[in-house]
C-alpha positions as CSV (number, residue, x, y, z in Angstrom):
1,X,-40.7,-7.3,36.5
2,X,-44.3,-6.5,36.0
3,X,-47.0,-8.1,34.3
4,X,-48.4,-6.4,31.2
5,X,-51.5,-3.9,33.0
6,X,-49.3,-3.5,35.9
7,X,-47.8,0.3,36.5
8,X,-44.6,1.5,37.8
9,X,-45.0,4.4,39.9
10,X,-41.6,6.7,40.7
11,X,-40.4,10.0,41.6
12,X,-41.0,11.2,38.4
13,X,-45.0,10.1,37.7
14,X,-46.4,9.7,41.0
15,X,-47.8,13.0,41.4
16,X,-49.3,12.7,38.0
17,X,-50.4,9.5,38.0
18,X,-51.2,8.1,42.1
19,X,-52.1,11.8,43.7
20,X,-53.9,13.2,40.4
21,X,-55.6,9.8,39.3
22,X,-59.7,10.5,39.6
23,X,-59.8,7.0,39.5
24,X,-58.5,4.4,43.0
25,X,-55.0,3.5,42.8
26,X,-53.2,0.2,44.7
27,X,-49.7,0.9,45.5
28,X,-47.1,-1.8,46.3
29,X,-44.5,-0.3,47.6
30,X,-41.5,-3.2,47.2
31,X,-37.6,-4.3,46.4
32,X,-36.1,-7.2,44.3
33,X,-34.3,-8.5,47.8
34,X,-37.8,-8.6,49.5
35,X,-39.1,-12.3,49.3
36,X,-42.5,-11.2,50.5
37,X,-42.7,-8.7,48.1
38,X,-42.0,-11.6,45.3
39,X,-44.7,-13.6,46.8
40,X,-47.5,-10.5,46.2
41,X,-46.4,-9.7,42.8
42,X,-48.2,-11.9,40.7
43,X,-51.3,-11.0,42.9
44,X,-50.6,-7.4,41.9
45,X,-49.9,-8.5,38.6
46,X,-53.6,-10.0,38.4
47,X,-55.3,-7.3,40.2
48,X,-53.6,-5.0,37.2
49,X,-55.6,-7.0,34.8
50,X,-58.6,-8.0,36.8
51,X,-59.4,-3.7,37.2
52,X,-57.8,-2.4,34.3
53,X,-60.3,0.6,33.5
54,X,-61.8,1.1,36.9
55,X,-58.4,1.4,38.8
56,X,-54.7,1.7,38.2
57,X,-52.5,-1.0,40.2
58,X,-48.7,-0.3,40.1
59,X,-45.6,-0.6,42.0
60,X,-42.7,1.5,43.5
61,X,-39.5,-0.1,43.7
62,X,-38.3,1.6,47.3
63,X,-34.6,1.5,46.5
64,X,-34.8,3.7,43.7
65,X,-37.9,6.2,45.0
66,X,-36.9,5.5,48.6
67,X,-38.2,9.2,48.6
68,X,-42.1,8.2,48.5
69,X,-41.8,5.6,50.5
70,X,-40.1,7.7,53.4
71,X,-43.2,10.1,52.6
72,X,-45.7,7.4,52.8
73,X,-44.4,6.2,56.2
74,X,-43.6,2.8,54.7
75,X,-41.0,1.2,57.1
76,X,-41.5,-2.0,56.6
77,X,-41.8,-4.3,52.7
78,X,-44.7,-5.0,50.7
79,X,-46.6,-2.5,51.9
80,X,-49.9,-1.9,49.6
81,X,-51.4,1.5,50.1
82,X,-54.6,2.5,48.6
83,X,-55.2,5.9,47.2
84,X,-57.8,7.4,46.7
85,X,-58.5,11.8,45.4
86,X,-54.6,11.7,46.2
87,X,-55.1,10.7,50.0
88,X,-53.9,6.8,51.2
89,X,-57.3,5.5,52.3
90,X,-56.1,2.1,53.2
91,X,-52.8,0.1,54.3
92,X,-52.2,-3.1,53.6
93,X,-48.6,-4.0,55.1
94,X,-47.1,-7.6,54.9
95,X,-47.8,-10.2,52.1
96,X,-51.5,-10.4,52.2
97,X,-53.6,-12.9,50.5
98,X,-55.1,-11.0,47.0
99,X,-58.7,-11.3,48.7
100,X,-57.4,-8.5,51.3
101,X,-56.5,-6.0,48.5
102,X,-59.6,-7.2,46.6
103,X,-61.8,-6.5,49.4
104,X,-59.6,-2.7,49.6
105,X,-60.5,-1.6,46.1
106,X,-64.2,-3.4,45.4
107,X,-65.1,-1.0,49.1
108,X,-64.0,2.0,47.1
109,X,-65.2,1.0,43.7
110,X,-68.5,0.2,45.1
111,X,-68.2,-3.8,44.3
């Protein structure tokens, strides 16, 4: 579950919407089963909301696009990677406190 400004990024939209985006995007790559990963989502959750406009924050659920996340070199859950002009710029891996991914996306936003 995702809050209401938070995107869900799969096999089907990520070229579109992570690697196309002219705007940064924070990736948490995640599962259900991953208690870490429950303890980020509501930060990603807020971070949706907090830079709605000036960059897209979404998810990919690994057990149904274990695809991107074999691509991305994710091997371990939550992983948050930053992208920005379709290239990761920044890894985030383990449950991180929101300031870390804060700090991630006001470097590339200029903030």
């Amino acid at each position: 579950m995702a809050g209401p400004h938070t995107l869900t990024f799969d096999t089907d939209n990520f070229d579109r919407e992570v690697l196309q985006s002219n705007i940064p995007v924070l990736v948490d790559f995640w599962a259900q089963w991953c208690g870490p990963c429950q303890m980020v989502g509501p930060i990603i959750d807020d971070l949706a909301g907090e830079y709605q406009g000036r960059a897209k924050v979404g998810k990919v659920d690994v057990d149904s696009a274990g695809n991107l996340a074999t691509q991305y070199g994710v091997q371990n859950i939550p992983t948050v990677l930053l992208f920005e002009k379709g290239q990761p710029v920044e890894r985030l891996v383990g449950a991180r406190a929101k300031r870390d991914y804060k700090k991630a996306l006001d470097a590339r936003l200029g903030g």
